[in-house]
C-alpha positions in Angstrom: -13.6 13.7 25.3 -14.7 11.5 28.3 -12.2 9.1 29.7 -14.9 6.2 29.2 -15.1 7.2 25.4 -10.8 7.2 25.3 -10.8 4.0 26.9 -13.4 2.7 24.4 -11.5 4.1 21.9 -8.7 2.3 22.3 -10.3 -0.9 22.3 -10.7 -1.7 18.8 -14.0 -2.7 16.9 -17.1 -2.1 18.9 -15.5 -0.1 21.4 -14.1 2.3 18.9 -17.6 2.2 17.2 -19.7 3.4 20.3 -17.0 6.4 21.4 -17.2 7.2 18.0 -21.4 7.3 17.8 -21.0 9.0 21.5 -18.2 11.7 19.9 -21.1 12.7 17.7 -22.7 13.9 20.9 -25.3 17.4 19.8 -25.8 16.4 16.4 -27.5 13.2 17.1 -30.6 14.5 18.6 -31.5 16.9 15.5 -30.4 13.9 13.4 -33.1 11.6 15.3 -36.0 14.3 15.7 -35.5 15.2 12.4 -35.6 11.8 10.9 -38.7 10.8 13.2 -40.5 13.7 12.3 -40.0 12.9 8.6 -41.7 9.2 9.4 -44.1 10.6 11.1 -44.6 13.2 8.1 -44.7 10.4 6.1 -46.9 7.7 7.8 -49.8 10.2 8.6 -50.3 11.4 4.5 -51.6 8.3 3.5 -54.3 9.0 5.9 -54.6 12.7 5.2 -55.1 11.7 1.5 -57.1 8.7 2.2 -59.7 11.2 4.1 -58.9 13.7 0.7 -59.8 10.2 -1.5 -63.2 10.0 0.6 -64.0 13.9 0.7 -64.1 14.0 -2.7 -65.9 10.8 -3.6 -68.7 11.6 -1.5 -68.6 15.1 -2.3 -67.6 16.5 0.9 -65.7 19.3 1.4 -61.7 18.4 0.9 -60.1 21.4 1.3 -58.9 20.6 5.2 -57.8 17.3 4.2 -55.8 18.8 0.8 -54.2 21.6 3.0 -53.2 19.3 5.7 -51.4 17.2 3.3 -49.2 20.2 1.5 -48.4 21.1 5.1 -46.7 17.7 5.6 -45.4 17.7 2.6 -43.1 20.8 3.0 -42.7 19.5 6.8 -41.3 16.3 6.0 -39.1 18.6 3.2 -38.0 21.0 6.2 -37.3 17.9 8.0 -34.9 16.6 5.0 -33.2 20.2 4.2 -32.4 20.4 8.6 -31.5 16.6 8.6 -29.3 16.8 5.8 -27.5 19.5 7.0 -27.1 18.2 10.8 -25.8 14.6 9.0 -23.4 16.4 7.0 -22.0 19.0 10.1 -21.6 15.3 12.1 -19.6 13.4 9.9 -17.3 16.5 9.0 -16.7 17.1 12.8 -16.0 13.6 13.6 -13.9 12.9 10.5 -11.6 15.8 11.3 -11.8 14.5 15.2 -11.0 11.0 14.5 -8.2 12.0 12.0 -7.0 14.0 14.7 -7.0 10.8 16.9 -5.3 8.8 15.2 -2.4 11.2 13.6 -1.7 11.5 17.5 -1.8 8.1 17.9 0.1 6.8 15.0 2.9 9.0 16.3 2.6 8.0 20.2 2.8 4.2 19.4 6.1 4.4 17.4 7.8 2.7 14.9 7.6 -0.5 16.6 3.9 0.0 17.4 3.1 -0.2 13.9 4.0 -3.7 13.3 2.2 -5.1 10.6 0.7 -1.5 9.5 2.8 -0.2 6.5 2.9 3.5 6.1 0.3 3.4 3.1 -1.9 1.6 5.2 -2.0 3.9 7.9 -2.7 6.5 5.8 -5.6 5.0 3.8 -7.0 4.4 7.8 -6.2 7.6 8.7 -8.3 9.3 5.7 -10.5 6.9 3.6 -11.4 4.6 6.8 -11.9 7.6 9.5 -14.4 9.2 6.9 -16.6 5.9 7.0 -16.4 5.3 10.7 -17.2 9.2 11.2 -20.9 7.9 10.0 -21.5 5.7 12.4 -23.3 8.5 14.5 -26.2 8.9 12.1 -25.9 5.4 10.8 -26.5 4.1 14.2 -29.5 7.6 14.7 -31.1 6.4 11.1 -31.2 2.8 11.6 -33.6 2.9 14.1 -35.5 5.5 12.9 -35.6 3.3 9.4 -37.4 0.8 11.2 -40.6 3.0 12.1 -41.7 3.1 8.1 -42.6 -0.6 8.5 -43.8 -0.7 11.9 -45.8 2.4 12.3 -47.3 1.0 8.9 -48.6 -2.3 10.4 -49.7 -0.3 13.3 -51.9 1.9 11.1 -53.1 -1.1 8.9 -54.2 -2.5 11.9 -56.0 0.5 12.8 -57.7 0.5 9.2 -58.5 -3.2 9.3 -57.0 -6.8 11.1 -57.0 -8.6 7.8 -54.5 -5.8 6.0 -51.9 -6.1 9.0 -51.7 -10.1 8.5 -50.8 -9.6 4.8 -48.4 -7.0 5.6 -46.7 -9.0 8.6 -46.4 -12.3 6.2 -44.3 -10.5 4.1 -42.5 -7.9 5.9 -40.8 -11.6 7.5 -39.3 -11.5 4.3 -37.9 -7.9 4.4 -36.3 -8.8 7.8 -34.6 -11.7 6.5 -33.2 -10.0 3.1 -32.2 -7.1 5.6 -30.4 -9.6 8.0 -28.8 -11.1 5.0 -27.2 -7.8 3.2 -26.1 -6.5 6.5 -24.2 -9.3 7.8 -22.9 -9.8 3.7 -22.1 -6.4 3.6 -20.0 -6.1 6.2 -17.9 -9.4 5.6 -17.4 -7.4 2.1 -16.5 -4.4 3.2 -13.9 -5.4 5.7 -12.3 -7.3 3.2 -12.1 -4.9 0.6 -10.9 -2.1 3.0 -8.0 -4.5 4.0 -6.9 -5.3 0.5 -7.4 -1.2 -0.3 -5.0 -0.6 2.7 -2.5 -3.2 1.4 -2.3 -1.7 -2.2 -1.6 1.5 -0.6 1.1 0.8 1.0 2.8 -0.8 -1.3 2.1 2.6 -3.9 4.0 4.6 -0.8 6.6 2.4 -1.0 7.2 2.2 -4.9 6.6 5.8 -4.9 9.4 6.6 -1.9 12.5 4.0 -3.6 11.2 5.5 -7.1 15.2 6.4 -8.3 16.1 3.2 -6.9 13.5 1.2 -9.1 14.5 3.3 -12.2 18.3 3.3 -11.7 17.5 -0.8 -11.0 15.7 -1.0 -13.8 13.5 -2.7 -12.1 9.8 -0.6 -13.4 8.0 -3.4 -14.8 8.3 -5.6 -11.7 7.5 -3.2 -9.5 4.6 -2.2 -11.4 3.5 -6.0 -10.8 4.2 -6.3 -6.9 2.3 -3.1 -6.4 -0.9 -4.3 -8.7 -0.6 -7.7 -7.6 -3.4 -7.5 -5.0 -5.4 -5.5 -7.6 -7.7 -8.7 -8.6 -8.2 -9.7 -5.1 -9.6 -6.0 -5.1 -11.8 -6.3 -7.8 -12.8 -9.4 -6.7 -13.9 -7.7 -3.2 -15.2 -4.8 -5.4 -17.6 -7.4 -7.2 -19.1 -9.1 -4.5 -19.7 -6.2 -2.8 -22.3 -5.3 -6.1 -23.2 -9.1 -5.9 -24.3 -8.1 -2.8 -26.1 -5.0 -3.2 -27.5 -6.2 -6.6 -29.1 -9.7 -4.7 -30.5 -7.2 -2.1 -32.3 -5.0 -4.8 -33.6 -8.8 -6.7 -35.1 -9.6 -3.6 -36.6 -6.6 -3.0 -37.8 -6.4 -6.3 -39.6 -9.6 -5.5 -40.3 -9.3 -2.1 -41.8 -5.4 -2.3 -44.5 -6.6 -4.8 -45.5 -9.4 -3.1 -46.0 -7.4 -0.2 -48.0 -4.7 -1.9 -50.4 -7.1 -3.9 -50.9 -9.3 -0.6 -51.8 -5.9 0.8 -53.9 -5.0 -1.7 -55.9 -8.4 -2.5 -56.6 -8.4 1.3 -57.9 -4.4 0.8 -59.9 -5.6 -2.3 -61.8 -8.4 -0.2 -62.6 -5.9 2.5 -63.6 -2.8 0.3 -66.2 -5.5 -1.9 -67.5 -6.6 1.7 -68.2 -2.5 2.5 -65.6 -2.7 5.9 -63.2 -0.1 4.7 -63.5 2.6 2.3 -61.9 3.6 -1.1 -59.7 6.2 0.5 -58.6 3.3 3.2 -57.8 1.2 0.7 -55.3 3.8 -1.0 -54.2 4.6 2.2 -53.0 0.9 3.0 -51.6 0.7 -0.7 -49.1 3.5 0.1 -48.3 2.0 3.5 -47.4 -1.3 2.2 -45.0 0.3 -0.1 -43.5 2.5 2.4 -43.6 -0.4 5.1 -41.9 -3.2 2.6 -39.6 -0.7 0.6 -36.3 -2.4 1.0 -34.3 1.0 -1.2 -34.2 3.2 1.3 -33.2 0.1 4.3 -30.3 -1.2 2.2 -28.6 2.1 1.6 -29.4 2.8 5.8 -27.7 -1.2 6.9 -25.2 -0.7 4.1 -23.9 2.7 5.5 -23.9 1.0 9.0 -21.8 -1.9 8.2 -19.2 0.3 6.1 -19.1 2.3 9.2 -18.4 -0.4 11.6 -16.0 -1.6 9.1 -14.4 1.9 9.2 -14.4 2.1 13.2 -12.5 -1.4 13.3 -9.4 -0.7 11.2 -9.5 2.8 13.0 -9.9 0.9 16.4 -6.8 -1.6 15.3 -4.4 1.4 15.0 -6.1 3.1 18.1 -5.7 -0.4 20.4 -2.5 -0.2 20.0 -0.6 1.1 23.6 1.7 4.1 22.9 4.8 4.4 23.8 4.7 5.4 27.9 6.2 7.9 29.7 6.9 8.7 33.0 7.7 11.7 35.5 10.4 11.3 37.1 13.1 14.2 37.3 16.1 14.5 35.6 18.4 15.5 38.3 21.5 18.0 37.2 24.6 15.7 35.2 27.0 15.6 32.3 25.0 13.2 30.1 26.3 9.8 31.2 24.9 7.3 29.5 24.3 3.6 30.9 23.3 0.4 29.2 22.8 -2.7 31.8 21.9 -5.9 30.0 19.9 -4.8 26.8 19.2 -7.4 24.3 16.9 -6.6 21.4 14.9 -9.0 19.2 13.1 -8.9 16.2 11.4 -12.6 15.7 13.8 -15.2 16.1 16.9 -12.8 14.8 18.9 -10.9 18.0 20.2 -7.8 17.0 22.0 -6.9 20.4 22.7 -9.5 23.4 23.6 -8.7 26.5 24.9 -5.5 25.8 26.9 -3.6 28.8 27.9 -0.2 27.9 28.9 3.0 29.9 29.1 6.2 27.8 31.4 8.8 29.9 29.5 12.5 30.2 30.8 15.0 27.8 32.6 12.2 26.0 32.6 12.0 22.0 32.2 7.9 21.5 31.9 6.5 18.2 30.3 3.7 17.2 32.0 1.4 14.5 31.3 -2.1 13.2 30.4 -4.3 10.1 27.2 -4.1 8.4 24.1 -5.3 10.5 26.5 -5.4 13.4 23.7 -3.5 15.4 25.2 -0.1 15.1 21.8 1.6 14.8 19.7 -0.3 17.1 22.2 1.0 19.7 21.8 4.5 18.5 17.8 4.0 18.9 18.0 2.6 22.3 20.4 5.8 23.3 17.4 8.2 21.4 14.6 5.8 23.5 13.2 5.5 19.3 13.1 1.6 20.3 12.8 -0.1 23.5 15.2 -3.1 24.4 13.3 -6.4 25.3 15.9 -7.0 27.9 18.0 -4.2 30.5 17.4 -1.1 31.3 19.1 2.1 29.5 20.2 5.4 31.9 21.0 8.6 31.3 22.5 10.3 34.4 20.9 7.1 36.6 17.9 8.0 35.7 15.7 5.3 33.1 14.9 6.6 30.0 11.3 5.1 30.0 10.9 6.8 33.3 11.3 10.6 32.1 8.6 12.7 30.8 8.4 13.1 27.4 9.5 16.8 26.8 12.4 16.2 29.6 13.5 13.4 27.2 13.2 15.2 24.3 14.8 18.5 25.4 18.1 16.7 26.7 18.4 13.9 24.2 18.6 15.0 20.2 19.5 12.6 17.4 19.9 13.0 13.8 20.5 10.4 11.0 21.8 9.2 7.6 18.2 10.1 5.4 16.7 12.8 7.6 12.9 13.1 7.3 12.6 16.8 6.9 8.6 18.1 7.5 7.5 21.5 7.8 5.8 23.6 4.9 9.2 25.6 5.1 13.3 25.7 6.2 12.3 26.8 9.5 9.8 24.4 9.8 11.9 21.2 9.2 14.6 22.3 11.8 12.2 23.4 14.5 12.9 23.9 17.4 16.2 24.7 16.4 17.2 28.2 15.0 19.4 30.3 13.2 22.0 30.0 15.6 21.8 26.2 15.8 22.0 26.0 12.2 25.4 28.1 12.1 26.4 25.8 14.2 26.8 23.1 11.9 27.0 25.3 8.9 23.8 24.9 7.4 23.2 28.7 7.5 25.3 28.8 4.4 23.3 27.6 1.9 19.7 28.3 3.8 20.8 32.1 3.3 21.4 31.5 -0.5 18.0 29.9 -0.9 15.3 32.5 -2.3 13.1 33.3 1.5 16.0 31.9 3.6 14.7 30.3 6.3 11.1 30.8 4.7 11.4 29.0 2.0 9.1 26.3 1.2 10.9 22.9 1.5 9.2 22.2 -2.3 10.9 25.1 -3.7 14.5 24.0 -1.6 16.3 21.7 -3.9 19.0 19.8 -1.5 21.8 17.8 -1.7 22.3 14.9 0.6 24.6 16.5 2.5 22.5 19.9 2.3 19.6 18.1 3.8 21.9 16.0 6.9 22.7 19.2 8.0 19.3 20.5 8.8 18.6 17.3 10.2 21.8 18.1 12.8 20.4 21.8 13.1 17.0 20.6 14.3 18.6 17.5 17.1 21.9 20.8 18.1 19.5 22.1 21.0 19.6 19.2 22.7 20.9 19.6 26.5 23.0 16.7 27.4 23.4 14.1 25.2 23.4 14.4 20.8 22.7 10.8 19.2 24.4 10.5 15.3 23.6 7.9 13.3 25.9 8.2 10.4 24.7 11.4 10.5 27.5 13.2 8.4 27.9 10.4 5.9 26.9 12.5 3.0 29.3 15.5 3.9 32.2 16.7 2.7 35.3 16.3 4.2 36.2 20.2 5.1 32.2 20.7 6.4 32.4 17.2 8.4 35.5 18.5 9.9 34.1 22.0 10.7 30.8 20.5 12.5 33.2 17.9 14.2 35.3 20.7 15.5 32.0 22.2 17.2 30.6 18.8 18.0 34.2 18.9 20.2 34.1 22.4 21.6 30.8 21.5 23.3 30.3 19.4 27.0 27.2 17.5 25.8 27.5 13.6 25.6 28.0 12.4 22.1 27.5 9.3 20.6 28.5 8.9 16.8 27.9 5.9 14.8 29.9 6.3 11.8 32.1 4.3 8.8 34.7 6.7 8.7 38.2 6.2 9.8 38.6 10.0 10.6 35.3 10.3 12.9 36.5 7.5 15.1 40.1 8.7 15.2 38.9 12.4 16.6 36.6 9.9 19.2 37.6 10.1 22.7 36.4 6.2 23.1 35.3 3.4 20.1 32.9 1.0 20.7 33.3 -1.6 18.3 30.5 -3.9 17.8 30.4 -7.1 16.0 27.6 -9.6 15.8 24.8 -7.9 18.1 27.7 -7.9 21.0 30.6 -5.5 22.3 33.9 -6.5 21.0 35.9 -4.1 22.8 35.9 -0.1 24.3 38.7 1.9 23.8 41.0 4.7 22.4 41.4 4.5 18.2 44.7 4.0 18.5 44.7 0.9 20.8 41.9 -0.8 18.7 43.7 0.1 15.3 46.6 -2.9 16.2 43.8 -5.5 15.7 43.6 -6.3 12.0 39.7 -7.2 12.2 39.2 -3.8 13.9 41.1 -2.7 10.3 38.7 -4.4 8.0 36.0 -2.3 9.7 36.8 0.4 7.4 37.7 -1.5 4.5 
């Protein structure tokens, strides 16, 4: 894609509309011809009949005029058969594009990117939303091509007679103003419901991931309301939305007569008074009906506003900045990490303040403290999964924000408490990391029990918790200089824990542990005991253990 459609891509509501309608790119042209030769199909067989009409009340031979007319009748179904097929091709191609887009995206911004956007939401964006904003290629294509119908009808009733255009104009006013109506209606409508839609679904993802905590809790029943509580606000959306569409069709059901008898009455005056024929006035009667018919603009400004609707919760996600990167080398070093003045907040809460940390190279540190002491923030800011809003954090003097990606991501591993494990199979979820990564920290015990080994599909690998923290140490074991554990061997055993702390200690990488247990932070070459958001001391185990608040740590 261009880098003018990226950047208009990233800017949210019309921007993400018009790179989407330009990502449709080849298909639009078939789209438009075919859809204009279908009007033009359409407009010029009221004629051709109209001459049949005349033929044949006069006696004439109507044989050109009949044939003419079953020619553009199978054209204008040609026309149908190829648009149909080039719509379809479009909007599957730029569903599967924009998907693409934002999948990419949604993982580039972050965590903390996706303020506000709960993963339920995202993913009702990321499928129900992309597939309406993939339409706004044809939609924009078909809505001008919708307006020739009308206009090349008053063209050709002015060619028939003046009087027959004036009674079509008068009302066609009318068709303009119910159109400007429904559109501007239908969007409002749409945006809303897609919101509310987005809402509901994330709270289903959330209900759906703490299910065994809301049964063990007891708690069904009012979970069942929270999640179904925006459910009337929903139907609500749901029913103006057919308020809408059903005031559109009363009008036109009004407005589409009115037209057609002001067309006709006008025909009648000019037939009696011999200055157009019979055939003429058929002719205008089908082109007031296909100039005024307000089923076939509806369904065209309706598909347009849900497709802007579509391209503006796709363009929210896709304005977003993800997280940068930059190029800078990593020069050769034993992992030191640095922290110089980070402070992180969320609102008005501080999690860490003025934190000043050096982390030795090839040193095992652990991290104790109380709960909400900032223990994991710390951990994220040594990963770069969160950026501090104050200081700078190092590794070997170099910033983390300034290295490349996949120079970050090959020196720095982490693992965690409740490791997200993806992949279709074993090997999937600890990729990049192998078999020998996974002996490493034992997990090749039980992967080689499990039915395929490492080709097992993760549905058919029933884990403990301890089971699955160890793949999640397999997959972050390649990493070059620095491993980041957030109570990463919580759910372990005490003989495996001291197995993988062993290797963890034979190694030279740069380790940084957060952890509640006694044991990890005794086998520590340093403690970092945090308390409050700040550092309460650095040191050995032993020194820190004379403090009787340093005690109570570990209950």
């Amino acid at each position: 894609m261009s880098e003018r459609a990226s950047e208009s891509l990233i800017q949210g509501g019309h921007g993400a509309f018009r790179s989407i309608v330009r990502h449709a790119g080849g298909w639009l042209p078939v789209i438009g011809i075919g859809s204009l030769l279908g009007t033009l199909s359409a407009l010029a067989l009221p004629l051709v009949l109209g001459r049949a009409v005349d033929d044949i009340v006069s006696g004439a031979d109507s044989a050109v005029s009949l044939w003419l007319a079953a020619g553009l009748i199978v054209l204008g179904v040609v026309v149908d058969l190829v648009e149909a097929f080039a719509g379809t091709a479009c909007v599957a191609g730029t569903t599967a594009w924009l998907r693409d887009r934002l999948v990419r995206h949604v993982l580039a911004i972050g965590e903390r990117g996706r303020h506000g956007m709960d993963a339920g939401d995202l993913v009702s964006r990321v499928s129900g939303n992309a597939a309406e904003a993939a339409n706004a290629g044809p939609a924009a294509v078909t809505v001008w091509t919708a307006l020739l119908p009308p206009v090349g009808s008053l063209v050709l009733l002015a060619y028939l007679d003046s009087w027959l255009a004036v009674a079509f104009l008068a009302g066609v006013a009318l068709v303009a103003v119910v159109l400007r109506m429904f559109t501007l209606r239908t969007a409002e409508v749409v945006t809303a419901y897609l919101t509310i839609q987005g809402r509901l679904a994330g709270r289903l993802t959330e209900s759906l991931a703490g299910a065994r905590t809301i049964a063990g809790a007891g708690t069904v029943d009012l979970e069942r309301r929270r999640v179904l509580e925006p459910l009337p606000d929903l139907h609500e959306q749901g029913m103006r939305s057919w308020r809408v569409l059903a005031g559109a069709a009363a009008q036109g059901a009004v407005v589409g007569p009115l037209v057609l008898v002001a067309v006709l009455a006008a025909g009648g005056l000019e037939l009696s008074a011999g200055r157009i024929t019979a055939g003429e006035l058929f002719a205008a009667s089908q082109y007031a009906a296909l100039g005024a018919g307000l089923g076939g603009l509806t369904g065209v400004f309706g598909r347009l506003a849900r497709s802007r609707a579509g391209a503006t919760r796709a363009g929210e996600v896709l304005s977003v900045s993800p997280v940068p990167f930059g190029d800078a080398p990593l020069p050769a070093g034993p992992g030191r990490l640095e922290l110089r003045g980070v402070s992180v907040r969320v609102g008005h809460a501080t999690l860490l303040s003025d934190v000043d940390l050096v982390v030795p190279g090839g040193a095992a540190v652990a991290v104790v403290g109380r709960s909400g002491a900032g223990k994991s923030v710390l951990a994220a800011l040594a990963a770069r999964l969160r950026e501090p809003d104050e200081g700078v954090v190092l590794l070997d003097g170099v910033p983390l924000a300034a290295l490349p990606r996949p120079v970050l991501r090959d020196a720095v591993g982490c693992a965690f408490e409740r490791p997200a494990l993806v992949g279709a199979s074993v090997a999937d979820a600890i990729a990049p990391a192998g078999e020998a990564d996974a002996r490493a920290v034992h997990a090749h015990e039980f992967v080689s029990r499990l039915p395929d080994g490492y080709d097992t599909a993760l549905a058919a690998a029933p884990m403990s918790g301890g089971e699955r923290q160890r793949l999640g140490l397999a997959r972050a074991w390649p990493a070059s200089r620095l491993l980041v554990l957030d109570d990463a061997t919580s759910s372990l055993d005490m003989v495996t824990e001291m197995q993988i702390t062993r290797t963890l200690t034979e190694g030279d990488r740069t380790r940084l542990v957060v952890t509640h247990r006694r044991s990890t932070a005794a086998r520590a070459d340093l403690v970092v005991w945090l308390d409050g958001g700040r550092i309460r001391a650095v040191g050995p185990h032993e020194t820190l253990w004379v403090d009787p608040d340093y005690r109570e740590v570990f209950g």
